[in-house]
N, C-alpha and C positions, 0 to 999 in steps of 0.2 A: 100762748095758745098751744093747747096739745093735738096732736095733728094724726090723722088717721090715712094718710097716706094714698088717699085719695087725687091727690094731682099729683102730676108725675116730674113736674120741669119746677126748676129753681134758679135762682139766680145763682145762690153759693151755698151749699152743704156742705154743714160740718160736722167729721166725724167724729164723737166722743165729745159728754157735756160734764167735761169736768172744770177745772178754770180757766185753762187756756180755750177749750172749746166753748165755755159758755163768754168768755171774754169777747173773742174773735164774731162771735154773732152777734154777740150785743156793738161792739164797733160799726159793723156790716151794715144791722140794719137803723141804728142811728144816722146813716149816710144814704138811708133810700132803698138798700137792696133786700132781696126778696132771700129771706134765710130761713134754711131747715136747719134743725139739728137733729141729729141722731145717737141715739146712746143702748147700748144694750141691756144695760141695770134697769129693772123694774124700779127700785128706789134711787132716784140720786144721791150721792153722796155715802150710800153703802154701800159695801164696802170702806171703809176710811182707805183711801190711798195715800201713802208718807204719813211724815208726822205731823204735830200741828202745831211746831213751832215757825213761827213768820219776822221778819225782822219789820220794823217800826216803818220801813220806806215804800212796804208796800200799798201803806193805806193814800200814798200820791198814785195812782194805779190803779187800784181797784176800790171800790166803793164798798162796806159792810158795814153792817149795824154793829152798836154794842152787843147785843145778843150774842154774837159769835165770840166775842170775846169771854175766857171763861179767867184767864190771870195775866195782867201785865207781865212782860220781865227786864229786868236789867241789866243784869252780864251773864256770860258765859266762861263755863269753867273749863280748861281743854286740859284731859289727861292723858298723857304722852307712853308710849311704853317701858321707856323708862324710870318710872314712878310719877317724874315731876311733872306739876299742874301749873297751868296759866290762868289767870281769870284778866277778863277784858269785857269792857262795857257795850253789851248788845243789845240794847232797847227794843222791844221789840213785844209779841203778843203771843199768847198759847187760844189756840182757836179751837171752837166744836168745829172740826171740818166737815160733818155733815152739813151742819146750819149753812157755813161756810159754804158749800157747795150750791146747796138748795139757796141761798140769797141772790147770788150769781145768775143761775139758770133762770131765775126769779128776774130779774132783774132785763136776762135782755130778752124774755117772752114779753116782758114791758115795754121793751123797744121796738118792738113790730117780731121780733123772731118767730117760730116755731118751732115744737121740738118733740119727735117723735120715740118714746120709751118704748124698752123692751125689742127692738129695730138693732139685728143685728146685721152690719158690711160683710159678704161674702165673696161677693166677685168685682171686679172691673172691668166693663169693656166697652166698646166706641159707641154701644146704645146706650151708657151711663154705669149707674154705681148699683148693683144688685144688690139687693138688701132683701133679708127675712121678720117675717115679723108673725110670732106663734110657725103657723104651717103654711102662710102664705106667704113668696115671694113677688118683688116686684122690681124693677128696675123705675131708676133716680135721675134725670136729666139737672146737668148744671153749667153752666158756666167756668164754675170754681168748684175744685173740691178744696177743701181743709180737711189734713189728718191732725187728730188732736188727740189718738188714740191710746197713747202713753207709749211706755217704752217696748211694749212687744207690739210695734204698730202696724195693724194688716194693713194700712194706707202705704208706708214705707216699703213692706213687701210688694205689692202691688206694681209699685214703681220704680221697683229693683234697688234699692236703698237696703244696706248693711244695716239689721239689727243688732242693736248699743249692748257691749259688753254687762251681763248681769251675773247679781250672786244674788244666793238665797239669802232672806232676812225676815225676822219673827217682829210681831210687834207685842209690845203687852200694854195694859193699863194697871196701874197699882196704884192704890191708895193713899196720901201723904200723913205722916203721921201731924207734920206742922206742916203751914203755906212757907213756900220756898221762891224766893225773887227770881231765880236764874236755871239755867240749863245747864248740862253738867253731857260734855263728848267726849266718847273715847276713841283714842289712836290705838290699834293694834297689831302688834308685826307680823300677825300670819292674814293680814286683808291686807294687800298691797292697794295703795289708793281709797283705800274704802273706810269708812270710819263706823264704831260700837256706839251710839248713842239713844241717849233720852232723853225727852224733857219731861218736865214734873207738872203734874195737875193738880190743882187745888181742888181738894173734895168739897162740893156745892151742896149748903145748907138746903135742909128737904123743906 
């Protein structure tokens, strides 16, 4: 149910309806409780946040259709900076993470949720969780809050929580000239910790 923000108390609000935030409400309210969710994006799942490769253990986890699935994969190939390459067997799926998203959030507006778009978190204080939405502000009564707001999380700030060391990163889509089984990572010496990667999409017949 999409929600216009018209009541003000909740059991549990959660902020940001991406997986773990649409996961976390769909748990909540399978167990009874009274959940919002809140997300800024007008569209779920636009943006693509990360990439859309998933390893095979998470379909014990999370529920999705075929649909999301756009190519099997089978191993991954790790290129090192010193030229040489490993390949090891990563079973696992290349997903439309939008669908991917939108199944999710789908899923636990089925379980009693609701989830209010375009509702962005701005403040926190002991009358609740101030939230904007267009030119109107309101404050949010809960129980529980959940941040699920990703890695620059105002819920983290909020509550005096260090924000997670980041680097800038590009993403692209390209074309495959043939279907390719596997994902292919790069190690690079001037990312310490951080890894150059891709995985490959099979271009789907029109």
């Amino acid at each position: 149910m999409v929600e216009t923000l018209q009541r003000k108390s909740y059991d549990i609000v959660v902020i940001g309806a991406g997986p773990a935030g649409s996961s976390a409400a769909r748990a909540a309210a399978q167990r009874g409780a009274d959940v919002l969710t809140i997300d800024r994006r007008q569209r779920i799942g636009i943006p693509v946040q990360c990439a859309e490769f998933v390893p095979q253990w998470i379909s014990r986890f999370v529920h999705f259709s075929s649909r999301c699935v756009l190519q099997t994969i089978e191993t991954m190939v790790t290129h090192l900076p010193d030229g040489t390459s490993y390949e090891m067997k990563s079973p696992g799926y290349m997903l439309d993470r939008s669908l991917f998203d939108k199944e999710l959030v789908a899923s636990a507006i089925l379980s009693g949720a609701k989830i209010s778009i375009e509702t962005r978190a701005i403040g926190l204080s002991a009358e609740g969780l101030v939230v904007e939405q267009g030119s109107k502000k309101d404050k949010i009564q809960a129980t529980v809050f959940i941040g699920a707001d990703g890695v620059h999380s105002f819920t983290a700030r909020c509550v005096g929580q260090p924000l997670l060391k980041t680097i800038v990163a590009l993403q692209y889509e390209v074309v495959l000239p043939e279907p390719q089984n596997h994902v292919d990572v790069f190690f690079h010496k001037d990312y310490e910790g951080a890894m150059l990667g891709f995985s490959q999409k099979e271009e789907q017949p029109m």
